[in-house]
C-alpha positions as CSV (number, residue, x, y, z in Angstrom):
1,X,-20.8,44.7,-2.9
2,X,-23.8,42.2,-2.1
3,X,-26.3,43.8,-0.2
4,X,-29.1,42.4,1.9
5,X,-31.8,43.2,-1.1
6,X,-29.4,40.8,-3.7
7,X,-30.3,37.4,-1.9
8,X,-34.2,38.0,-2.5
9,X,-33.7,37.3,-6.8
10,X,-34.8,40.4,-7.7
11,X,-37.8,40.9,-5.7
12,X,-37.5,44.3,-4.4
13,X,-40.3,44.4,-2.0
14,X,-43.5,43.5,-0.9
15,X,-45.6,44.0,-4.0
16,X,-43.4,41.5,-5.5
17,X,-44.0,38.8,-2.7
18,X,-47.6,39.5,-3.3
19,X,-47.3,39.0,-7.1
20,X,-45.1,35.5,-6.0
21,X,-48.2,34.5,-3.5
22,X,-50.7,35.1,-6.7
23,X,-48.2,33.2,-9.1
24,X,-47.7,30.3,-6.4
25,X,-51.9,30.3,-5.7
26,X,-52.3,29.8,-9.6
27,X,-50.0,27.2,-9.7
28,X,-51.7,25.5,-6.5
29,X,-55.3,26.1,-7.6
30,X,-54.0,24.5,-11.4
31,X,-52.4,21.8,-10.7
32,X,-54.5,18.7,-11.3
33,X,-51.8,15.6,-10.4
34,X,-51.7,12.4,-8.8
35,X,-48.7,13.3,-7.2
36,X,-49.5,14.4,-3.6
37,X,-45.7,15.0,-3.0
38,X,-45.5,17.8,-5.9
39,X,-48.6,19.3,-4.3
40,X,-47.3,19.7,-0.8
41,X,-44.6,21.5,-2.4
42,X,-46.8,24.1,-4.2
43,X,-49.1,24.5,-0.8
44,X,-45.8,24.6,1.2
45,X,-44.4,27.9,-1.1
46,X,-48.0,29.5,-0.6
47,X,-48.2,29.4,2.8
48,X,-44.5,31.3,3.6
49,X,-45.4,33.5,1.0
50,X,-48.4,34.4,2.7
51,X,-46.4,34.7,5.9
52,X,-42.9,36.1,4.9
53,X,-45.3,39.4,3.8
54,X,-45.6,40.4,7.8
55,X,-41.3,40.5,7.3
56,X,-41.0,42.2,3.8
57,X,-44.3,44.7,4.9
58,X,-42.6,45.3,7.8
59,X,-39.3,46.2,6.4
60,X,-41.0,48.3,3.4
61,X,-43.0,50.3,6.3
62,X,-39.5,51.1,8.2
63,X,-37.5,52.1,4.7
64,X,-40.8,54.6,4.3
65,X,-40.5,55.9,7.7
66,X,-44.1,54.8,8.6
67,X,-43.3,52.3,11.3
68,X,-42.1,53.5,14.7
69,X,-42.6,51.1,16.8
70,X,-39.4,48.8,18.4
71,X,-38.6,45.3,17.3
72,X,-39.0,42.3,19.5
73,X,-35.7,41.3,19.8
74,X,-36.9,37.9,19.3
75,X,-38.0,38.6,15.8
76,X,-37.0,41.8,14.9
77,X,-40.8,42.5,14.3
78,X,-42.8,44.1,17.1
79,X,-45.4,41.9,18.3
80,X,-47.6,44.9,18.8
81,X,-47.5,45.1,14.7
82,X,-47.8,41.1,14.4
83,X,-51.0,41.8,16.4
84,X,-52.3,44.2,13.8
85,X,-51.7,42.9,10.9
86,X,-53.3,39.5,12.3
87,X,-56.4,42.2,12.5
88,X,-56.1,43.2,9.5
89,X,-55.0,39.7,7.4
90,X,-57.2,37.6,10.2
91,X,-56.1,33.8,7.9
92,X,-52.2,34.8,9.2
93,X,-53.3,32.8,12.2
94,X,-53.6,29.7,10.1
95,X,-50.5,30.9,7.4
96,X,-48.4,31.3,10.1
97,X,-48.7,28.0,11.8
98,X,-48.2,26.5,8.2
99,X,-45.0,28.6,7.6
100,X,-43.5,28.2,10.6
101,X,-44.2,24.3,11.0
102,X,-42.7,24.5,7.0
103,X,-39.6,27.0,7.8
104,X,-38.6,25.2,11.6
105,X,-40.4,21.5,10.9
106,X,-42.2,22.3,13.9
107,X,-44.0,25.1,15.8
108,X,-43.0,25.5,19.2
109,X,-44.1,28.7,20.1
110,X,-47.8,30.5,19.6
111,X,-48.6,26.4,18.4
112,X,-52.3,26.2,17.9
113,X,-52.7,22.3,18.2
114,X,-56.5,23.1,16.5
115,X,-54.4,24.1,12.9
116,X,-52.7,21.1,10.9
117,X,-52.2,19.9,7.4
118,X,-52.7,16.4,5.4
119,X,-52.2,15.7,1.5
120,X,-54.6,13.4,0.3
121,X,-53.8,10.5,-2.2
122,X,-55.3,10.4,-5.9
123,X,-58.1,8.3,-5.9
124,X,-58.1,7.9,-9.5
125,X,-61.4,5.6,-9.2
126,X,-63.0,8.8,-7.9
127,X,-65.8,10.9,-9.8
128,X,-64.4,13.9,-10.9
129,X,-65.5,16.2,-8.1
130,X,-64.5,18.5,-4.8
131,X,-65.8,16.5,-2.2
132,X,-63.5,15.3,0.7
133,X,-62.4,11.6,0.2
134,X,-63.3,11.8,-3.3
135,X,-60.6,13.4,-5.0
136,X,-60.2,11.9,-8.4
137,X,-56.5,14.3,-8.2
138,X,-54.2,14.7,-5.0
139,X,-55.7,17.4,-3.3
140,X,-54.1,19.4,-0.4
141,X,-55.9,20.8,3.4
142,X,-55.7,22.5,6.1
143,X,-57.6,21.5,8.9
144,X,-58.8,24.3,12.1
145,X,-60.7,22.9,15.0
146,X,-61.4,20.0,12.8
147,X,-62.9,21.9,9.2
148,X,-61.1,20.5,6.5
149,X,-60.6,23.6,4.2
150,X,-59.0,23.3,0.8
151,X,-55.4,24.7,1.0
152,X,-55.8,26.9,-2.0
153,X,-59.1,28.2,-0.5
154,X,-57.2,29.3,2.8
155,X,-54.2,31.0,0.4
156,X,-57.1,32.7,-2.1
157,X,-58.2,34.6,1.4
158,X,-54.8,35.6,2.4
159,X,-54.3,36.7,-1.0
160,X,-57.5,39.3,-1.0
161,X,-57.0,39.9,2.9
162,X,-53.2,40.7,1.5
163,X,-54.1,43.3,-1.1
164,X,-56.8,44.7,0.6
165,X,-54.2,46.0,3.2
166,X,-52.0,46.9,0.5
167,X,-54.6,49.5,-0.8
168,X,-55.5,50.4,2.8
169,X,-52.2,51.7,3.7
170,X,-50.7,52.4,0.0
171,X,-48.3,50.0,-0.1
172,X,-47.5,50.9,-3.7
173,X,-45.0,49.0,-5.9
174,X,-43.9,52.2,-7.5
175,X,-42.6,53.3,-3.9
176,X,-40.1,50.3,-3.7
């Protein structure tokens, strides 16, 4: 028998996902290509990693017996715990824009117009630096009420913002 836990490939819970944001940050922040498409990919995993968490935490928190609040029936996650742990992880409201642009191709509900995305082209010309425009590599962004921000910078906050929630409310991979 199959159950819901076999189609995840062995990740048994949120600590996992957290070590899979971490591994698809590193890959992000190491790859140094020309090839914008291979680097939308990479940003692409980061950003539902980053977002899926708010499913698999919530999930974890219900197996525990820590989460009594009821689902929305629209996504099976109450909104009043979204709300939260939006407090708590404050660059969700950019991750989940990304992943749900990346998951549904576009947002149509909760769309903040303010939050998009661009890959820029290798400019292999360019200096060797971090400047915007100047990228000697393809170099991924996310842009919020027009502040072009890295991509891996905006998944290196979720990352802390992440594990500093784990440890606030002992989310403990020996307890999966």
């Amino acid at each position: 028998m199959v159950s819901n836990r076999d189609k995840t490939f062995q990740l048994q819970g949120p600590s996992d996902l957290l070590l899979k944001l971490a591994y698809d940050l590193s890959r992000l922040r190491g790859l140094h290509t020309t090839n914008a498409r291979m680097l939308a990919f990479v940003a692409f995993d980061c950003a539902v990693d980053a977002w899926s968490l708010v499913d698999w935490v919530w999930e974890w928190l219900i197996a525990q017996g820590r989460e009594p609040q009821p689902p929305d029936p629209s996504t099976g996650v109450p909104k009043a715990f979204i709300c939260s742990i939006q407090n708590a992880v404050p660059v969700l409201r950019i991750c989940r824009q990304l992943a749900t642009g990346a998951k549904h191709f576009q947002v149509r509900r909760n769309n903040r117009e303010e939050v998009a995305t661009f890959v820029e082209e290798a400019r292999p010309d360019a200096p060797d630096n971090l400047f915007f425009g100047h990228m000697r590599y393809a170099s991924a962004w996310v842009l919020e009420d027009d502040e072009a921000t890295l991509a891996y910078r905006i998944f290196d906050r979720a990352l802390m913002q992440w594990s500093a929630y784990f440890e606030a409310n002992k989310i403990d991979p020996r307890d999966e």
